[in-house]
N, C-alpha and C positions, 0 to 999 in steps of 0.2 A: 577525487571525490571531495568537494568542498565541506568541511564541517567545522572551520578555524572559527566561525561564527558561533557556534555551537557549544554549552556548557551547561553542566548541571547543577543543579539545586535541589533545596524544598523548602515545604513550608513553612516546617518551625526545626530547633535544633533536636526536639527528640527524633527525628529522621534522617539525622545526621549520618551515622551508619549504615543505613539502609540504601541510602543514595550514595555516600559514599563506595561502595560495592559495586551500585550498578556504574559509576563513574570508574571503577577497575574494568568493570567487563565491557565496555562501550571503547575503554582510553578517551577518555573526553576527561578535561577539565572539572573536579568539583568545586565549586566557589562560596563554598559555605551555605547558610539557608538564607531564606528571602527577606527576611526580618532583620539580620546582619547586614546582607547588604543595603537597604533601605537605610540604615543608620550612618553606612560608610558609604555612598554612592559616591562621592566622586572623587574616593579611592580604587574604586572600581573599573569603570569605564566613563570616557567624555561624552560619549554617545551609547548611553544604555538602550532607550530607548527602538535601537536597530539591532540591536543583539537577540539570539533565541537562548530559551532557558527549555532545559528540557527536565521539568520539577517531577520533583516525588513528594506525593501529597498521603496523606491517611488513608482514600479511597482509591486512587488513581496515580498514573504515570499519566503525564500530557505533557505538550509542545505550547511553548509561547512565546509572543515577541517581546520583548522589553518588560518592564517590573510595575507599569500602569494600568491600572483597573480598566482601558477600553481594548487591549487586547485577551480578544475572548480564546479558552486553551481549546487547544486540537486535537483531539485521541481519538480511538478505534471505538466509538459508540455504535455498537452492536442493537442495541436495547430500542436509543433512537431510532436507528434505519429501520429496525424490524417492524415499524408503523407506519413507514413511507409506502406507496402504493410502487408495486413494482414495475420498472422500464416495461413497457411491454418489446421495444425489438430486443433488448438483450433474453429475454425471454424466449421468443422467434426463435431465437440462434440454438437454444439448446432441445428445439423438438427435433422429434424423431432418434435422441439418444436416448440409450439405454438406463434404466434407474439404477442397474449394477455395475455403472462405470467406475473409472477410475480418473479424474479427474483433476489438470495440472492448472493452479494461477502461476503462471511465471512472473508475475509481472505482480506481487499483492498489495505493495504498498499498505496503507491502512485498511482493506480487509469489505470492503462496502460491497464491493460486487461479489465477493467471496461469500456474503453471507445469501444472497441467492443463490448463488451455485450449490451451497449447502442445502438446500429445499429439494434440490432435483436429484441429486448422485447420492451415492451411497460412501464412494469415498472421495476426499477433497484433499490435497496437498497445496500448502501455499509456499510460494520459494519469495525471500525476499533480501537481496544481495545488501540492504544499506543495517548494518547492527542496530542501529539506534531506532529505526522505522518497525527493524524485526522484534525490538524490545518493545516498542506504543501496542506492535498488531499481538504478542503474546499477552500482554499484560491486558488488554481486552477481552481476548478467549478466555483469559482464568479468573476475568470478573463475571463475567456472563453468561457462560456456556449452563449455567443450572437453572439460568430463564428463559434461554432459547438452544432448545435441544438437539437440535441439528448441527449447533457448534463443538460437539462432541467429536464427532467424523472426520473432523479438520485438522488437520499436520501440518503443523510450520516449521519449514526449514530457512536456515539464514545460508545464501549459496549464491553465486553465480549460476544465473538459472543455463547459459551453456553449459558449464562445465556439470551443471547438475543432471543434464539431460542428457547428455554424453556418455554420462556414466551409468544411467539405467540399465537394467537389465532385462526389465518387464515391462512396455511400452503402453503410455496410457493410452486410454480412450480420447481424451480429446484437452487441447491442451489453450488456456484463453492465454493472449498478451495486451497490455495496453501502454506501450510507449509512453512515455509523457510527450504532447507534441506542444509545439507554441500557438499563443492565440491568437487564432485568425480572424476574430471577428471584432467587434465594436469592445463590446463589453469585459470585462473585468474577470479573470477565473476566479473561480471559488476559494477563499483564502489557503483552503488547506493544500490547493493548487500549487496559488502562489509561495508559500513556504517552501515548498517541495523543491519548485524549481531556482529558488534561492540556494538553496541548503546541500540539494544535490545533483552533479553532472550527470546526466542521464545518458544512454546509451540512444541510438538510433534507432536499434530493434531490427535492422535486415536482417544481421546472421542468426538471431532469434528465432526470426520466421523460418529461415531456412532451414537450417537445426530442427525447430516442430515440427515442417511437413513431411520428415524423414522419419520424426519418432509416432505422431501420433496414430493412432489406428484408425479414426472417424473422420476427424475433423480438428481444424485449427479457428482461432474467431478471434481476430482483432479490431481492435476501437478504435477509431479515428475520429479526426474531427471531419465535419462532412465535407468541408473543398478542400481536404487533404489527397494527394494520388497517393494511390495503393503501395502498403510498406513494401519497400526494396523492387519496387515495380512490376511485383509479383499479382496480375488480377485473381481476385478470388473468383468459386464458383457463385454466388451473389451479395448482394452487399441488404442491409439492413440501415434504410435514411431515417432519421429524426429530425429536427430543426436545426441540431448543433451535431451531434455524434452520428456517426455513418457503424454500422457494423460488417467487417467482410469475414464470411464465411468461407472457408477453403475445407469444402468437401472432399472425403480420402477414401471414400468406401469403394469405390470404385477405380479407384488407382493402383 
């Protein structure tokens, strides 16, 4: 897992402790606050500028590239998405499940499609294997969850989503994965994208899938990008096209 690029801060030194802590529980480097280093820069790094700072601010935990005001920070904005108009096919994907399901992200990352999922089920667990991603998507829940109520029902675990599903006992309802894949197309991913796949080696996702369609009870739903072929070459029962995302649906109720 790459994260030698990776180091924490904040914004002024009365948060010096408080990052300091979270820079024990991550093992990530603390480098003092962001005001020290601005003064010391180039005792710091020759190249700050490509470094990520993963700062502890008065309000928020966020992700950022380098210590210059055009890099904009990247956290788990709950409050934002909850105004965006929702995907309609990942929508698709979740009819005809149950409102009393039980309902696995394997795959949470920063928590955006989790916060739909949270609309529909009644319970949501989110598994997220990178500490310092599982630190952005908690410290989001515990900012926001008393202005969108639905993030209440959400459990985050920091795991190896096999090893977490392996060990289950009571097998969910239906369980989402989204790979990070590479971009296939012209254009540029979405920066929090791109950080992601700087920052960290990502898995392929086949023994993921294979792993879900053994545990789940309904159904499995994976994200792809749309001229991607089907995770580990497994066809789903149908897929879900958008312009850029495809969604396959591997129906179990019948298996």
């Amino acid at each position: 897992m790459k994260t030698l690029n990776l180091v924490i801060t904040c914004t002024d030194e009365e948060l010096n402790r408080e990052a300091l802590k979270l820079s024990e529980s991550l093992n990530l480097p603390f480098v003092g606050s962001m005001k020290t280093l601005s003064k010391n820069i180039k005792d710091f790094d020759e190249l700050p500028s490509k470094k990520f700072f993963l700062v502890v601010s008065k309000d928020l935990i966020y992700l950022k590239q380098g210590l210059g005001d055009s890099s904009k920070p990247i956290f788990s904005d709950f409050l934002k998405w909850s105004k965006q108009s929702h995907r309609v096919n990942l929508v698709k994907s979740l009819r005809g499940l149950p409102k009393k399901s039980l309902f696995i992200d394997a795959t949470a990352g920063l928590g955006k499609d989790a916060l739909l999922f949270s609309s529909f089920v009644d319970k949501l667990i989110l598994i997220e294997r990178v500490p310092w991603i599982h630190a952005l998507l908690e410290d989001g829940l515990k900012r926001q969850n008393k202005l969108i109520p639905s993030l209440k029902k959400i459990e985050v675990i920091c795991s190896d989503s096999k090893d977490y599903l392996l060990k289950l006992r009571s097998n969910p309802d239906a369980i989402y994965l989204d790979p990070m894949f590479e971009n296939m197309g012209k254009s540029k991913a979405k920066r929090e994208v791109q950080a992601l796949r700087e920052l960290v080696v990502e898995n392929s996702g086949e023994e993921l899938l294979e792993i879900s369609l053994k545990k789940a009870k309904n159904r499995v739903i994976v994200k792809r990008h749309r001229k991607a072929q089907s995770l580990a070459g497994i066809e789903p029962t149908y897929s879900l096209k958008g312009k850029t995302i495809r969604y396959d649906v591997y129906s179990l109720k019948l298996s």
